[in-house]
PLY file of the C-alpha trace (Angstrom):
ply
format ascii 1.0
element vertex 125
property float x
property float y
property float z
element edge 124
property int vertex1
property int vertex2
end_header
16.44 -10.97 25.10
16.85 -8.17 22.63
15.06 -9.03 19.45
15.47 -6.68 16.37
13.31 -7.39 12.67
14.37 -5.47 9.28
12.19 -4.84 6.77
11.58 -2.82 3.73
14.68 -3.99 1.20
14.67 -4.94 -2.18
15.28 -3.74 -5.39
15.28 0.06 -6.80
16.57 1.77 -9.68
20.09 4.43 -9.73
18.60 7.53 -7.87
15.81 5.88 -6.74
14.77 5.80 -2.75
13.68 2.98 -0.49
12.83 2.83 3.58
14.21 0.13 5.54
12.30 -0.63 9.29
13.99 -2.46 12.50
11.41 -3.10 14.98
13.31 -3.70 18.66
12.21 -5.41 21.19
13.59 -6.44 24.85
14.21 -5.35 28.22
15.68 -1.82 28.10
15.84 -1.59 24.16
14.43 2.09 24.68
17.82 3.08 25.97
19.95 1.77 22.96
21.66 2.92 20.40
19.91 2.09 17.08
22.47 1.72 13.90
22.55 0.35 10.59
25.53 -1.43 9.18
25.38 -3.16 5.37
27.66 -5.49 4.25
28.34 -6.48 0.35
30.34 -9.48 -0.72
33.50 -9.53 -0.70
33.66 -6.40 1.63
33.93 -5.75 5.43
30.66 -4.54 7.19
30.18 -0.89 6.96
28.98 1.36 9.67
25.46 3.59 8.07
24.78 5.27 10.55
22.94 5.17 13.88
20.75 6.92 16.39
20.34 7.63 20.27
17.03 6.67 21.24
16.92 9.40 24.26
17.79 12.74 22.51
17.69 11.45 19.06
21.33 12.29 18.16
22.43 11.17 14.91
26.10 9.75 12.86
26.53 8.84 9.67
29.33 7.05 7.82
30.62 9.31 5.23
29.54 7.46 2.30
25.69 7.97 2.88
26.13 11.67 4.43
23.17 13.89 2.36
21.58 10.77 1.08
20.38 8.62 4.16
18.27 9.70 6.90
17.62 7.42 9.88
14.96 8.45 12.37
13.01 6.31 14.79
9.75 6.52 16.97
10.36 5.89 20.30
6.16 4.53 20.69
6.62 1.75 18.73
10.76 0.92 19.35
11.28 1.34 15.74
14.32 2.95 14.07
14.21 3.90 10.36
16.52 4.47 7.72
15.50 6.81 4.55
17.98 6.06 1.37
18.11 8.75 -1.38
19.58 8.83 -4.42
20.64 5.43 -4.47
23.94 4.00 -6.27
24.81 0.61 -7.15
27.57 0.58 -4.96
24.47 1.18 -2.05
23.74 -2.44 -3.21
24.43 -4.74 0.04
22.60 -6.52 3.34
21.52 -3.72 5.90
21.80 -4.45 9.11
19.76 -3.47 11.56
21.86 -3.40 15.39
21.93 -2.06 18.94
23.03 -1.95 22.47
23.88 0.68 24.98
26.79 1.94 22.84
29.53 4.36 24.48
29.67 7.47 23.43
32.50 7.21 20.48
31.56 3.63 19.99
28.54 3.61 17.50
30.63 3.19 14.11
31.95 0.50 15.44
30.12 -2.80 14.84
32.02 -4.67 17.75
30.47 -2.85 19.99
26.92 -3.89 19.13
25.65 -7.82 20.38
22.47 -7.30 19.08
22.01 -7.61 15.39
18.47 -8.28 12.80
18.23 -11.04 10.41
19.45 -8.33 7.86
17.45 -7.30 4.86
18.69 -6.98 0.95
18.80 -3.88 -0.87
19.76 -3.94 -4.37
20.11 -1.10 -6.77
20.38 -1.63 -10.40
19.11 -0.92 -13.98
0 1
1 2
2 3
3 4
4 5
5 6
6 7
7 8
8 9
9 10
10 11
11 12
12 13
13 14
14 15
15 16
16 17
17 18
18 19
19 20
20 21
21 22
22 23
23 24
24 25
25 26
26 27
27 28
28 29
29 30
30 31
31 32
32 33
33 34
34 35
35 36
36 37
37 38
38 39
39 40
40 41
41 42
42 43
43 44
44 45
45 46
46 47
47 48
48 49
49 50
50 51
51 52
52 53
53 54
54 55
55 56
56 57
57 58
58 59
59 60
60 61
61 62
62 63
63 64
64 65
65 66
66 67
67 68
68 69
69 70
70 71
71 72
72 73
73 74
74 75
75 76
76 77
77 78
78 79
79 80
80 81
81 82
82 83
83 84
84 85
85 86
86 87
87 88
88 89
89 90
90 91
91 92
92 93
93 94
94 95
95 96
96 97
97 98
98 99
99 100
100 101
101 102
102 103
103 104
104 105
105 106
106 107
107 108
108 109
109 110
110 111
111 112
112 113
113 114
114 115
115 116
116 117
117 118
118 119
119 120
120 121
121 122
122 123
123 124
C-alpha cells in the first residue's frame, strides 16, 4: 500500500515563497511518478506539476511555469515542490499524488490512485 504525507503549507504573504514535502512510501513507489495537484473552492483540481523519479524529468502546468520548482531525493522517497513569488490566486489544497503514470498522462489527475491527505497553502496580506 502506497502511502504519501504532505507537509510544509500554510500561510505567506504576495511574493513570498514556501516548500511543500510528500514523503512516499510502498512497494515500488521509487518507480512513480511524483505530482502535485491543488484544488481551491469552487474550482476543479489543477495539475502543478510532477516529476519522474528515474531520470528526474519534469512538467509543469502553465500557471506555475518560472515560479514553482519540484525536485525530489530519491534516498529518502521524497518529492518537493519550491513556490516563488506567490499570488493569492496560488491560495488552494496541494496535493501531493503518484503512480506509474504513462508517458502523456501526468497532468492528468485520473490517472493517479494514490493521493496525500493534502496540505493548505494560503497567500494573503
Amino acid at each position: 500500500q502506497v502511502q504519501l504525507v504532505e507537509s510544509g503549507g500554510g500561510l505567506v504573504q504576495p511574493g513570498g515563497s514556501l516548500s511543500l514535502s510528500c514523503a512516499a512510501s510502498g512497494p515500488s513507489v521509487s518507480n512513480y511518478v511524483m505530482a502535485w495537484f491543488r484544488q481551491a473552492p469552487g474550482r476543479e483540481r489543477e495539475f502543478v506539476g510532477a516529476i519522474t523519479w528515474n531520470r528526474g524529468h519534469r512538467t509543469y502546468g502553465d500557471s506555475v511555469k518560472g515560479r514553482f520548482t519540484i525536485s525530489r531525493d530519491n534516498t529518502k522517497n521524497t518529492a518537493y515542490l519550491q513556490m516563488n513569488s506567490l499570488k493569492p490566486e496560488d491560495t488552494a489544497v496541494y496535493l501531493c499524488a503518484a503512480d506509474d503514470v504513462g508517458a502523456g498522462r501526468s497532468k492528468d489527475s485520473a490517472a493517479y490512485n494514490y493521493w496525500g491527505q493534502g496540505t493548505q497553502v494560503t497567500v494573503s496580506s
